[in-house]
N, C-alpha and C positions, 0 to 999 in steps of 0.2 A: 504494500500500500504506500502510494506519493503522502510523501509529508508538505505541509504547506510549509515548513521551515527551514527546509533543506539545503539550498543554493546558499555559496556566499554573498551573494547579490542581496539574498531575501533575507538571511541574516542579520546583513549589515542597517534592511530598512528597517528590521522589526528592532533592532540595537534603539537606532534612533529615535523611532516613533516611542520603543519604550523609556529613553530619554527624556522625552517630552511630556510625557502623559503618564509615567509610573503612578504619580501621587491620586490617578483614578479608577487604579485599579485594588481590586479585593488582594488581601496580604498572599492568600497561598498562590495565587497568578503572579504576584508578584515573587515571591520565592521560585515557585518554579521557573519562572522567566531567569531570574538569576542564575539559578543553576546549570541551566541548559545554555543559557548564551552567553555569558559572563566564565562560567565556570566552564565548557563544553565537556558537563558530563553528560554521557548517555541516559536514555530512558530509566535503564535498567538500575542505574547508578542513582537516580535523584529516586528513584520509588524508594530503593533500601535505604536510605539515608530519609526520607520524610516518611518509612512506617505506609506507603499507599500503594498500590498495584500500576505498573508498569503500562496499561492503560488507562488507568488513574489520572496519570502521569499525563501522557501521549494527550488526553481530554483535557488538562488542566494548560495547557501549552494550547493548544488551538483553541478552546474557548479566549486566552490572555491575546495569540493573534488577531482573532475577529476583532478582539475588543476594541484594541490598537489600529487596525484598521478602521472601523466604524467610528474611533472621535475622531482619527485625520478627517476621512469623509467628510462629517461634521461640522468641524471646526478650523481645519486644513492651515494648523499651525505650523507643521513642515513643510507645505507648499508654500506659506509665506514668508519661511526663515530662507528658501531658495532663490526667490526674489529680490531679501536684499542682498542674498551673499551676488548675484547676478550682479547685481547693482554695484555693490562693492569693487569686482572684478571689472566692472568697465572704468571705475574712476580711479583704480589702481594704472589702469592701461592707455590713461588720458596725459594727452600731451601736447603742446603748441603747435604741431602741426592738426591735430585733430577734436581737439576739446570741445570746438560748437558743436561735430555732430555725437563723442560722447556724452554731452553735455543733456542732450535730445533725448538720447536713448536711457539713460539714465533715469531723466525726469518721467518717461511713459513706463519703465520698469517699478517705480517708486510710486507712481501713480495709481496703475495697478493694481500693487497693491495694498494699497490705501482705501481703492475701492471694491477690493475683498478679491480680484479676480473672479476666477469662473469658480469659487466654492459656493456651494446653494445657498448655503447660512451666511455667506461675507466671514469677516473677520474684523 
């Protein structure tokens, strides 16, 4: 059976999103989340150590991803932190010969998201 957490790719966004948004999740999702991606122990490994069954386990890990998925959805506080780092990078890359147009692009990237982008809820 595909894990939804498998990839380091997927990894790396559930790291984040669970950076963002730990303080909304119930304590044992949050344990398990630590243990599995912080700690890269195995299933089998965080069951014996928290006394739960290895599907237990595998359940408390994909209920903590949806979760983490469902407030970016929501509230798309890591779509907006990529905005400004966006933003960031083009006024790190601004220079007399080109400043009026990062200047531009800057200001519609800042903009933006200001006015929430494409998340349903804004931000």
């Amino acid at each position: 059976m595909k894990r939804i957490y498998e990839s380091p790719e997927r990894i790396h966004e559930i790291i984040m999103l669970r950076d963002i948004y730990e303080g909304l999740l119930p304590p044992r999702q949050r344990q398990v989340a630590y243990l599995k991606f912080d700690e890269d122990l195995s299933l089998s490994e965080i069951a014996q150590r928290l006394g739960i069954s290895r599907q237990g386990c595998d359940d408390a890990i994909r209920r903590c991803v949806r979760a983490l998925l469902s407030y970016e959805d929501k509230l798309g506080f890591r779509k907006q932190l990529a905005r400004i780092e966006h933003a960031l990078e083009l006024a790190e890359s601004m220079n007399e010969a080109n400043w009026r147009d990062m200047q531009k692009r800057i200001l519609e990237v800042l903009r933006d998201a200001q006015a929430g982008g494409d998340t349903e809820y804004g931000v």
